[in-house]
Each structure stands twice: as C-alpha cells, then as structure tokens.
C-alpha positions as CSV (number, residue, x, y, z in Angstrom):
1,X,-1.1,25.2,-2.8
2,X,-4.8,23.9,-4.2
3,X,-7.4,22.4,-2.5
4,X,-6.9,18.3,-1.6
5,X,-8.6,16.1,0.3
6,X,-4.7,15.0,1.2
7,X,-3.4,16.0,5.1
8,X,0.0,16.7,5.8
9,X,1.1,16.4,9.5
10,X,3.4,18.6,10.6
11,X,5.8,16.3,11.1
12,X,6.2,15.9,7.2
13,X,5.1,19.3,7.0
14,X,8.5,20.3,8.5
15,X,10.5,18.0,6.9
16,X,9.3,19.5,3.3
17,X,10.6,23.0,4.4
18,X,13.5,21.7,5.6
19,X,14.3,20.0,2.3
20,X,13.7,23.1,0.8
21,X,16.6,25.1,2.3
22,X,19.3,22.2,0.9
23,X,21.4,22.5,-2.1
24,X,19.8,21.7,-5.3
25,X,21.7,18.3,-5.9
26,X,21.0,17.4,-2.2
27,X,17.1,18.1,-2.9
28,X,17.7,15.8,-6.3
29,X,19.1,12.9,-4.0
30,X,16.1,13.4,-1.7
31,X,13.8,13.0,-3.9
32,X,15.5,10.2,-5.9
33,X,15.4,8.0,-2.9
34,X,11.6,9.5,-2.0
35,X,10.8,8.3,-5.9
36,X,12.7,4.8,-5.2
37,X,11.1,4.3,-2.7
38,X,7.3,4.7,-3.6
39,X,8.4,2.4,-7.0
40,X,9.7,-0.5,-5.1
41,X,6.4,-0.2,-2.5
42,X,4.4,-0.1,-6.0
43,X,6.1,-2.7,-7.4
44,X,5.9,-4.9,-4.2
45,X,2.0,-4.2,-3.5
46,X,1.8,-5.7,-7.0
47,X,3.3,-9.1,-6.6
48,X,1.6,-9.3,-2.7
49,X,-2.1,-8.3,-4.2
C-alpha cells in the first residue's frame, strides 16, 4: 500500500482481510452496501450543512 496520512485500526484492519477471503459476489454486496452507505451519509451532510 502507499503512504497516507489515513489510520486504519485494527479492528477495520481485520475486517478488510476478512472480506477478502469471501466469494467474489459476496465481496460485490459488501461493498455495495459500504458504497450506499457513504452516499446517503454524503447526501445527508448535505441537506444538514
């Protein structure tokens, strides 16, 4: 991985390699939900701002 200024516990640390090990349409559903997810909390900051 590059350099960031970004920290990862371990606790999502883990969870990333976990997700890893999962079937390819399992990851894709993962990361739909992850993608939803940021959206809507975009979408909401938005309106609240």
């Amino acid at each position: 991985m590059g350099a960031t200024d970004l920290e990862v516990d371990s606790k999502t640390l883990n969870r990333v390699i976990e997700r890893q090990k999962l079937p390819s349409n399992v990851r894709d559903k993962v990361f739909y939900f992850i993608d939803m997810s940021i959206r809507d909390n975009k979408a909401r900051d938005a309106y609240v701002s």
